[in-house]
N, C-alpha and C positions, 0 to 999 in steps of 0.2 A: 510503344516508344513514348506515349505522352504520359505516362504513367511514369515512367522513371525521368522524363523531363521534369516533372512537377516535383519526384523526390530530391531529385538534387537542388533545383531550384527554392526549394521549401525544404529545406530537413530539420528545422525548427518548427515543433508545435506552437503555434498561435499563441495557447493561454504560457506557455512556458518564456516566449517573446513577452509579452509581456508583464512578468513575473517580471523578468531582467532588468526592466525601460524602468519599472518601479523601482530597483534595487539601485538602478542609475543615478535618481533621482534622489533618496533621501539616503546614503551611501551603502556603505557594509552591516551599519547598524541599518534594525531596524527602529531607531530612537529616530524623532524627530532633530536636527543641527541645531533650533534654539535650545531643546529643551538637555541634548548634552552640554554644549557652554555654561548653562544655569548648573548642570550638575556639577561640569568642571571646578566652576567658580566657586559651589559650595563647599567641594573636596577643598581647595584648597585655602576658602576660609577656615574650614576646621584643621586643615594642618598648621597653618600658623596661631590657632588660637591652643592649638595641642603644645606648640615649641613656648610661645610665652608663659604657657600654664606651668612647663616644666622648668623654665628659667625663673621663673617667681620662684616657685616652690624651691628650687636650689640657691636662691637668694634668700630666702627667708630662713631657709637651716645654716646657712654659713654666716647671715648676720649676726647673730649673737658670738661665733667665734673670732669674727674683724673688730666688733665692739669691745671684748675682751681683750684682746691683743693690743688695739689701741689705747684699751685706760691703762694697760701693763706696759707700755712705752712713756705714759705720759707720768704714771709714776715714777720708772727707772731715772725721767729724766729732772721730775721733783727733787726725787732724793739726791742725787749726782748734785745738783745747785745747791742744796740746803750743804752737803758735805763739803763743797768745794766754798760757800760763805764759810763755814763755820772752821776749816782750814786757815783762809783767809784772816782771820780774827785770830786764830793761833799766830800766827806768823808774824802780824803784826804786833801782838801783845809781847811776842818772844825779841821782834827787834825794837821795842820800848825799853824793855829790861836791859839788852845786849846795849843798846845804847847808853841809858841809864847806870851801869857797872862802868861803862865807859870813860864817861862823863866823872863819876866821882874817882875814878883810879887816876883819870887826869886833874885830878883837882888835890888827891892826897899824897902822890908819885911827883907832881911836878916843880914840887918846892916852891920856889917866892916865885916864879916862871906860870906854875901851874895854870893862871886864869888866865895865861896872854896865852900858851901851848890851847886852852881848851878853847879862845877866841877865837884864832888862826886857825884851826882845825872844825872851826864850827861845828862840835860839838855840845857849846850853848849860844841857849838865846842872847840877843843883842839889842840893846837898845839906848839911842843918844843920837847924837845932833850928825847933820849928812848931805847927800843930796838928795834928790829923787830926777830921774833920765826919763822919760819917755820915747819908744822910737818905733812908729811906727809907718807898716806899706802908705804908698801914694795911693789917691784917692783914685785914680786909674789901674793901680796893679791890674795884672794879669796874672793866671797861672804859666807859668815855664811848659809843661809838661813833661819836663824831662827829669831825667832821675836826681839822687843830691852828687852825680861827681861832674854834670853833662850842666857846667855852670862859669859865669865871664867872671872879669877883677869886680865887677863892678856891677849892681842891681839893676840892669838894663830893661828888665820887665816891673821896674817901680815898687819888687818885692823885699823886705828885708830878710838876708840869706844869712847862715849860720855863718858865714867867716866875718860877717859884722856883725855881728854879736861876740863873736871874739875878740875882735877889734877892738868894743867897744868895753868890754872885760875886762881887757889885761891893758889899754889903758885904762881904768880907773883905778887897778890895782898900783900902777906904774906912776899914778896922783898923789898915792898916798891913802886911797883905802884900805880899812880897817875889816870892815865885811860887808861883803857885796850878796846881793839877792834877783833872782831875775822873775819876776812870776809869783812870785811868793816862795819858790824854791832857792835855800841856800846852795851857795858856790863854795867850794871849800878846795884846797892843791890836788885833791881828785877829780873834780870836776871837767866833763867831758861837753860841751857844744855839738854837737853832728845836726847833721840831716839826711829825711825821709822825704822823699821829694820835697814837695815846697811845704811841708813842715821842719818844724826847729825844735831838735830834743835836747835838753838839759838833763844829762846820766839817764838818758833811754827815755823820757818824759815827755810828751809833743806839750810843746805852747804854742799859743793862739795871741795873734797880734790883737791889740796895741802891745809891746814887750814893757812893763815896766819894771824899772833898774832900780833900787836902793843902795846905795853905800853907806856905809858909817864913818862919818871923818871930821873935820870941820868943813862946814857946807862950801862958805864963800869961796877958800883957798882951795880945795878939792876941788868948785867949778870951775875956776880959775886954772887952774894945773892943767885940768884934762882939756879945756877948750883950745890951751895953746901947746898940746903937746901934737905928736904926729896925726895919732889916732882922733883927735877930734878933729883935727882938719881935716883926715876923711870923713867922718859924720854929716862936716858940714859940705864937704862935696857933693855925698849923696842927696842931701835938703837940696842944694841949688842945682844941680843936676840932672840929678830924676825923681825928684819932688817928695823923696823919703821926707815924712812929719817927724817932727825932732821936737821937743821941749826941755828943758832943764831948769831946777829951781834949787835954790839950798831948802832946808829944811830944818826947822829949830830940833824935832823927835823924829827919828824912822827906829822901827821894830821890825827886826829878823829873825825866823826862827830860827831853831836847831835846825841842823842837817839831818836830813830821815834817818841816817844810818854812817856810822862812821868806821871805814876798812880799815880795820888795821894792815899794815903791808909787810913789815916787819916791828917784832916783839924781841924781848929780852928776859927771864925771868928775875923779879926783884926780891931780894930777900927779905920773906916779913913781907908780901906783899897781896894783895887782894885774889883768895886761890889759888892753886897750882902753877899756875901759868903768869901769875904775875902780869898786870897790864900793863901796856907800854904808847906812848904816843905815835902816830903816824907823821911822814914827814910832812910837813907846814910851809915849803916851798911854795911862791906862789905863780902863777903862769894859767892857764887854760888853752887847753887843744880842743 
């Protein structure tokens, strides 16, 4: 009986017990725990040092094809600029001409009328005795922020807004001007004033304050006429009100140029006249919207 008491109670051999207590201890490996971590660590220095070696080297073969593609963008877009100057420079060389046929059909079509048709139509330059307007924002303006229709009677933010500059327009014409200029851009019965938010375009043209005005008339009588007509009394409402800067001066000489471009709106063909189409004047009405 003590015999199979000691098998049950013992049915693990000694060295096999501890065989196990060892396995216990440094786990399923028989590596030592520092010396796997150390291995760990190496395995996986070398797999990241495997994925950067492989993204360099895919970097440096597809470099050369980003570099290419990029000087081949950067010329498409040279060339596209050099095309679109060198259009440009047509265009405008072609409405010199257009203008220029313009100019002399008005001048050989228009009879003993001919140079008052091609003055009012500002088709030529101008130059003689006038005024000169200045009017510009209060030294406080602000921007509005709002678009050009989201706007009061009246320049409430100290800005000068395109419906005075209309104002200020069609009275001069209303004086007795002969030809008006706003910018250095001539004003002709085509002539359009709008707004882009708190810019002012002249036939689609943003101008930049201070605005100065040229007329061609007799100075004194011209400043005279406008100061006391309706329109300059609103001028000078907006000066004492909301501190729009105003000046005016006659002037012995102002020079206007031609108008960029002169539409014809309707034509007629003349017999015996310059080409097929015979040129014809536009109408000379005067007013600005």
């Amino acid at each position: 009986m003590s015999l199979l008491t000691n098998v049950m109670d013992h049915s693990l051999d000694d060295g096999y017990a501890e065989a196990a207590a060892r396995r216990g201890e440094t786990g399923r490996s028989r590596l030592p725990r520092t010396l796997r971590a150390k291995l760990g660590l190496a395995f996986g220095l070398v797999l990241v040092a495997v994925v950067v070696t492989i993204g360099a080297a895919e970097a440096r073969i597809s470099a050369p094809t980003l570099a290419k593609e990029r000087e081949e963008l950067i010329d498409r877009i040279e060339r596209g600029n050099a095309d679109a100057d060198e259009l440009t420079e047509n265009v405008d060389e072609l409405r010199d001409e257009v203008g220029e046929m313009q100019r002399q059909a008005l001048e050989k079509h228009g009879g003993d009328k001919g140079e008052l048709v091609a003055l009012l139509s500002g088709a030529t330059e101008v130059t003689g005795p006038g005024l000169k307007l200045v009017v510009n924002d209060a030294k406080h303006a602000e921007s509005s922020g709002g678009g050009p229709r989201e706007r009061s009677d009246f320049s409430d933010t100290g800005r000068v807004r395109d419906h005075d500059m209309q104002r200020v327009i069609n009275g001069l014409w209303e004086a007795g001007a002969e030809a008006v200029s706003i910018n250095g851009q001539r004003l002709t019965a085509l002539s359009a004033i709008r707004a882009a938010g708190d810019a002012i375009l002249v036939d689609n043209k943003p101008l930049a304050p201070p605005y100065t005005v040229l007329a061609v008339g007799d100075g004194q009588r011209l400043s005279t006429r406008f100061q006391d007509s309706a329109d300059g009394q609103y001028l000078h409402v907006l000066k004492e009100n909301y501190d729009i800067r105003t000046s005016i001066t006659a002037q012995d000489t102002v020079r206007l140029p031609a108008a960029p471009s002169l539409i014809v709106r309707t034509a007629e063909p003349i017999a015996g006249g310059a080409g097929k189409g015979g040129a014809e004047t536009a109408d000379t009405g005067k007013g600005t919207s």
